[in-house]
C-alpha positions, 0 to 999 in steps of 0.5 A: 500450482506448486505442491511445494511448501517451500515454494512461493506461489507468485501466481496467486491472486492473492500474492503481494503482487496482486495486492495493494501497496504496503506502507512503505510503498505508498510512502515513496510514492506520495512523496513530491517537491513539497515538505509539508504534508497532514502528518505534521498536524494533530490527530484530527486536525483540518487544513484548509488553505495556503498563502504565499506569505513572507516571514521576517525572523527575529534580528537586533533591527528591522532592516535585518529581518528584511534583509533575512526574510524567507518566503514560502507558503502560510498553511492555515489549519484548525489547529495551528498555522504553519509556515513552509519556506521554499528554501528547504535549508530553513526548517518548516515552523509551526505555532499551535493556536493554543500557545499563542498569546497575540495575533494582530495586525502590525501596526504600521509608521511611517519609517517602518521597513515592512509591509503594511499588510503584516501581522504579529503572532506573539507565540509561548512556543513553537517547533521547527520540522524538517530543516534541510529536509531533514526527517528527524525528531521535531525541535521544539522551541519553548520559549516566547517568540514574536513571529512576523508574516505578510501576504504577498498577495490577497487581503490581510484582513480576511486571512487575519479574521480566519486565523483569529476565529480558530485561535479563538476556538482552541481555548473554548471547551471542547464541546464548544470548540468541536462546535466552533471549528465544525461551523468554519468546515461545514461553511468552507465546504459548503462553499465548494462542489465538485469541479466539473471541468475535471471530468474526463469526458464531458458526456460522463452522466453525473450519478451522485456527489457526496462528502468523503474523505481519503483515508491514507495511513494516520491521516484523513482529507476531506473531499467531494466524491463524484460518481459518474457512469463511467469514472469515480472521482475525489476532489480534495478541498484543500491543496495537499494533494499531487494531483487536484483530483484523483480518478478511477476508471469504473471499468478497471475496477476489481474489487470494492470492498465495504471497510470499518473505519474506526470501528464505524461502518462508514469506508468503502476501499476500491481497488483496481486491476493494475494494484491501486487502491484508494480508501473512502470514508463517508460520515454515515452508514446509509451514505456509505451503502448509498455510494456502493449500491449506485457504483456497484450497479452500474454498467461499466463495474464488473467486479471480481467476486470472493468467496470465503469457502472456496479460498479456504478450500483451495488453502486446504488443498495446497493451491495458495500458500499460507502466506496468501491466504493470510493475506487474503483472511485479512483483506476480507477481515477489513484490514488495510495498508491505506488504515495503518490502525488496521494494518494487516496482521501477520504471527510470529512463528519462530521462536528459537533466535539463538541457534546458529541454524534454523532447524525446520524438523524441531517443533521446538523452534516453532511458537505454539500456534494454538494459543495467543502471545499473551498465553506463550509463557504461563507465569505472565499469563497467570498475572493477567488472569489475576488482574482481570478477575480482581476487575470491576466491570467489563474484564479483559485479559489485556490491556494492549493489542496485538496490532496497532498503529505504534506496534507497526510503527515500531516495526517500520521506524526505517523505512517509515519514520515521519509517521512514527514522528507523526504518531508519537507527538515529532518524537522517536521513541527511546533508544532503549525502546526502539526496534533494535534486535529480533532476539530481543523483541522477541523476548519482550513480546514472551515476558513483557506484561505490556507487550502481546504483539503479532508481527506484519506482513514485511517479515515475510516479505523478501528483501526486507529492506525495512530491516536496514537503515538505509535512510542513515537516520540518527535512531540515537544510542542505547545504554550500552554505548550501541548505535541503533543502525541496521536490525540486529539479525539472529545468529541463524540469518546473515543479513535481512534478505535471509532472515525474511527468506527464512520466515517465510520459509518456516511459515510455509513448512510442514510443521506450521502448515498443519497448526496454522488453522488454530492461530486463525481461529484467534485471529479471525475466528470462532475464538476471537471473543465471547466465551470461546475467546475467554477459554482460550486466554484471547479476551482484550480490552472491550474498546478494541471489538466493534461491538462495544464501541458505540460511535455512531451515538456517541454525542458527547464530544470529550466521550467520542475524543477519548474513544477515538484517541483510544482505538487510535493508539491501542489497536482494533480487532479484526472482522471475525470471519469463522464461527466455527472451528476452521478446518485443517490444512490437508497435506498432499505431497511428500515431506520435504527432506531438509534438516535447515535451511541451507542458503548455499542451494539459493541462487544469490543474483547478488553475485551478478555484477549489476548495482541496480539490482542490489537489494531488491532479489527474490528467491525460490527454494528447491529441493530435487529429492522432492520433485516425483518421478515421471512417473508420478508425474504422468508425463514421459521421461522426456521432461526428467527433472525440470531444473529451475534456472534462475528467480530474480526480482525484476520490477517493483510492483506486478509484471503484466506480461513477459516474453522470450527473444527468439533466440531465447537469449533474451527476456522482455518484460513489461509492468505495472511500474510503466517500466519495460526491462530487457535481461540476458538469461545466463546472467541475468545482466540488465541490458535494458530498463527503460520508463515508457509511459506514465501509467502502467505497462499492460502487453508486449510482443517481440517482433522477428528481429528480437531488437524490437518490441511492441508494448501496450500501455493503459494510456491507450497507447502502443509503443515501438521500442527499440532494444540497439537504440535505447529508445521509443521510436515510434507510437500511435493511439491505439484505442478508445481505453487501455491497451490490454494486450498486443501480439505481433506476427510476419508484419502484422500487429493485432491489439486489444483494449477494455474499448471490447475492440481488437485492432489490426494493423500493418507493422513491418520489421527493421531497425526503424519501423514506420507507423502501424497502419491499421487495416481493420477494427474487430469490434467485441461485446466485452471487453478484450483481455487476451488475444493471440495470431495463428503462425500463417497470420490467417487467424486471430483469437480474442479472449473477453472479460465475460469468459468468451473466445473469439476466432476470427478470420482476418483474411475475409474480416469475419468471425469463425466462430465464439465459444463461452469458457472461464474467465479470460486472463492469460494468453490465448495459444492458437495451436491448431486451427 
């Protein structure tokens, strides 16, 4: 592990490769050929289903507004309808039930030009969304308008007599509405259950079915859950969806973590190997513990445990940087990228954004870490300590949070902006008040009486891309005649790669390294409330602590709204992990030798003339005066002063496995993202990148010639790839489950798979190799992670789940012997046998 704070621990479990998707990266990966997606509709809001429908618009005739008709699909929800035309130049409309004054049948005659099956909806308003698939501020239309639809297919009266009962409804009292629109859910769903025909293998025996719904940021979809003996399956009863069923193998699983949701006991967050994760919210605390005692049970779940203790002693010790255990605090703190209202929280550590240079060795440049944002400047703390003893009731220090959805919001408007739009009613903020300048937020958050919050994880995170409007979204233009476009960066950073390259720079150094215990002691810690949190000025609005909420015997439906809409908007607190004092961090190695942090020792790849990696590079730091002598090392001369030769950003999310040509003029790797990229390493010049299957990449082997390769894929697969032709030549199914390793030697290929089966089989190398011929099946007691071939290709090495190695004798097919280790991950080198 590197002892250096500067640099960056990519090893760690707890890295951002290791972890699940940030906002911004679900966002790209949930996009699909449709606008229409449940952050165009009200908090709470329900869809149910869609119709293909044509709208007629307003023209002086009648023979006109069918000669300008738009088809598309009707959306039916239980607040509004909506109308999504397939040619995306016409703006999406949407008419809220409470602004329409009629809905009716159109009265047919003879001479009229359309269908009988059309209706009229007589609206006071509506508002048009994403014209030319366009994310921009909603237009909102006030002023009467007469709205004509019909079906292309299905029974008008049917769809007329749903969309009559919900406009009803909206105008009910809420007590009476809640109960009205809760009747049409629990009717529509009753109706439905799980889809068996989706099961992957027939023969899965069935464990439980229950109601849940899909947490993704500001939005929930209900749906079936279907626990199986060997999948877990989430069946949306709507269409919003990609795919009509989501499915996680109970074998991939890594981590299933009990969640709040809405300060309520009720999530379960699963996560897998390979980075996916999906969110699950069930409507009691029984049904939740329900559903996690019976997956948890099962055969196939071999869960990765975590110990609070041992991850903070590792953290002590220097073995995971301070960026991971923040990382990993709020993992276990309930904080989540898929609940953007418990979004991970990251502090602010700078405090200078005016000098020229960042100077590391000045205390001064640093935020005091032992005390909360709200404490930072004593004039505005003294207000709130004002205010809070002049209240009746329960008294707190601030009315706002360090994180809420709005504060992360503000942060990612670039990169993120239609769930900005979605939270803020189809509006940006004001020019004035948008994320503008990191000076200027930062003297807000010093001064501001409204204004205490911490940062997030992206500040952190290298090429901080979230920093730049690379969207070209109209922001608006402030007061001063300035467009908001790209951040404004402090003097000391020349663009949104140095900036975040720099706060984590600082975040890793000495200075914060020693403090930083005192800010996880308000965060997650013994000062997070009660007396502790008083004494240290960290007492927030009572609503933001689970404790005071009360949900799951709230009855009263205004009193639940308004709670609801209050942990929404104003921030949660996260789970308190520490009741004591957290301990300091202990400081092995020697001080870094720096007085700032001088870009010009970084290797920049953005030199290399390669577009496609522009804007996507990571850097490490070093600093020779700090590596020990040989000496110190206890190694011999020989090795000197290892010299780092390059540290780029390759993929987009974790590599899973990277070799070296044997020329070592070449470097293959393969990755979660399902893609297979080939480097020179002189220049680090692509040579190739290359989309190989639809699901991750798990393994790869370079066979003698350096112009081919093999590669294992989670779709069972291994595939033949050659380098000179830019293509997959050849495939075969290799196993049962995922492939998890493969290794090729002298003609022979072995491969590995979560089937605890490894495969051997004949594999020449040339140009063109035919198909791999298996020549034998070794099976396993677990599953296979690992797996390596002696250079006489006499013997193979497996390493399994459970911790076992392998060794078998491939010329007389048998095993030579097993031994138990530690958990098997990285590969297996047979050196002497």
């Amino acid at each position: 592990t590197q002892k250096n704070n500067m640099a960056y621990h990519k090893n760690s479990p707890w890295s951002q490769a290791n972890l699940p998707h940030t906002l911004v990266t679900q966002r790209s990966s949930s996009i699909n050929s449709e606008r229409f997606s449940l952050l165009l509709l009200e908090f709470g809001e329900i869809y149910f289903e869609d119709f293909s429908a044509i709208y007629y618009p307003m023209a002086p005739s009648e023979a006109e507004s069918v000669e300008i008709k738009q088809r598309g699909r009707l959306k039916l929800c239980s607040q509004s309808i909506l109308f999504d035309p397939l040619d995306f130049t016409y703006p999406i409309i949407k008419v809220s039930f409470k602004d329409c004054k009629t809905i009716k049948l159109l009265k047919h005659e003879t001479s009229s030009k359309f269908p009988e099956n059309t209706f009229v909806m007589v609206a006071t308003q509506l508002t048009e969304m994403l014209e030319w698939n366009i994310i921009a501020p909603f237009k909102f239309v006030k002023e009467e308008r007469r709205l004509l639809f019909s079906l292309t297919y299905g029974s008008i009266d049917s769809v007329l007599s749903q969309i009559i009962t919900l406009e009803h409804a909206v105008r009910l009292p809420r007590a009476d509405q809640h109960a009205v629109i809760e009747n049409v859910v629990i009717t529509r769903q009753s109706q439905v259950s799980f889809n068996t025909s989706w099961l992957e293998n027939l023969y899965e025996e069935q464990v439980l079915e229950t109601y849940g719904e899909r947490v993704t940021p500001l939005v929930s979809n209900p749906g079936r859950i279907m626990l199986t003996s060997s999948r877990i399956y989430f069946q949306p009863f709507n269409n919003v969806e990609v795919d009509p069923v989501v499915k996680l193998e109970l074998a991939s699983l890594k981590h299933v973590m009990k969640r709040r949701y809405m300060l309520r006991h009720v999530g379960l967050e699963l996560f897998t190997k390979g980075g996916l994760n999906i969110f699950l919210v069930l409507s009691s605390t029984s049904k939740r513990n329900n559903l996690y005692t019976k997956l948890v049970a099962l055969p196939e779940v071999k869960l990765q445990q975590l110990d609070l203790e041992e991850i903070t002693q590792k953290w002590q010790n220097e073995e995971i940087s301070n960026y991971d255990y923040l990382t990993c605090l709020n993992f276990m703190a309930d904080r989540s990228y898929s609940d953007i209202m418990q979004y991970p929280v990251m502090p602010w550590i700078i405090s200078d954004y005016t000098s020229n240079t960042l100077d590391l060795q000045n205390p001064a440049t640093f935020r005091d870490l032992t005390k909360p944002i709200g404490a930072l400047n004593e004039e505005r703390l003294a207000f709130f300590k004002e205010r809070c003893s002049d209240m009746s009731g329960k008294k707190f220090l601030y009315g706002t949070h360090y994180s809420a959805p709005g504060y992360v919001l503000y942060y990612l408007v670039r990169t993120a902006p239609e769930y900005l739009l979605c939270l803020q009613n189809g509006k940006f903020d004001q020019p004035n008040r948008l994320f503008h300048s990191i000076a200027t937020t930062w003297d807000n958050v010093f001064t501001d009486h409204a204004d205490v919050k911490e940062l997030i994880p992206e500040f952190y995170e290298p090429p901080g891309d979230f920093l730049l409007n690379l969207m070209n979204l109209d922001l608006g233009i402030r007061t001063d005649g300035t467009r908001v476009n790209d951040i404004v960066f402090p003097p000391w950073a020349k663009d949104a790669n140095d900036f975040t390259e720099k706060c984590r720079a600082a975040l890793e150094c000495d200075y914060v390294s020693e403090r930083l215990n005192h800010w996880i002691d308000l965060i997650f810690g013994y000062k997070q409330q009660g007396v502790e949190a008083m004494k240290s000025n960290n007492l927030f609005h009572y609503l933001t602590y689970e404790s005071s909420s009360n949900m799951d015997h709230m009855i009263d439906p205004e009193m639940r709204a308004a709670i609801e809409l209050q942990i929404k908007e104003f921030g949660q607190t996260p789970k308190q992990l520490f009741r004591t004092p957290h301990p300091k961090r202990i400081l092995h190695h020697k001080s870094p030798k720096y007085q700032t942090v001088d870009t010009s020792n970084i290797v920049d790849s953005r030199d290399v003339n390669n577009d496609s990696l522009s804007g996507t590079t990571d850097w490490v730091m070093i600093n020779s005066e700090d590596v020990p002598s040989s000496d110190e090392r206890g190694t011999s001369n020989t090795y000197n002063v290892l010299k780092l030769k390059t540290f780029q950003k390759s993929h987009k999310e974790a590599l899973s496995s990277i070799r070296l040509s044997h020329d070592c003029k070449m470097v293959f790797s393969v990755s979660n993202d399902k893609t297979l990229k080939v480097h020179q390493v002189n220049d680090w010049q692509m040579l190739r990148s290359s989309s190989i299957s639809s699901l991750p990449l798990s393994s790869i082997s370079v066979l003698s010639d350096s112009k081919t390769v093999v590669v294992g894929s989670w779709d069972n697969y291994v595939y033949i790839y050659s380098v000179e032709f830019a293509a997959v030549v050849g495939s075969c199914y290799a196993h049962d489950s995922s492939v998890t390793c493969v290794c090729w030697r002298s003609g022979i290929m072995a491969t590995g798979s979560w089937d605890s089966t490894v495969k051997v089989w004949k594999l020449p190398s040339c140009n063109k190799p035919p198909s791999p011929e298996m020549i034998t099946e070794l099976d396993h007691d677990n599953e296979v992670t690992c797996l390596d071939i002696d250079s006489n290709v006499k013997f193979i090495a497996s390493g399994l789940a459970d911790g076992f190695v392998a060794v078998w004798n491939i010329e007389h097919q048998a095993k030579e012997f097993e031994l138990k280790g530690m958990w098997i991950f990285d590969a297996i080198l047979i050196l002497i046998l």
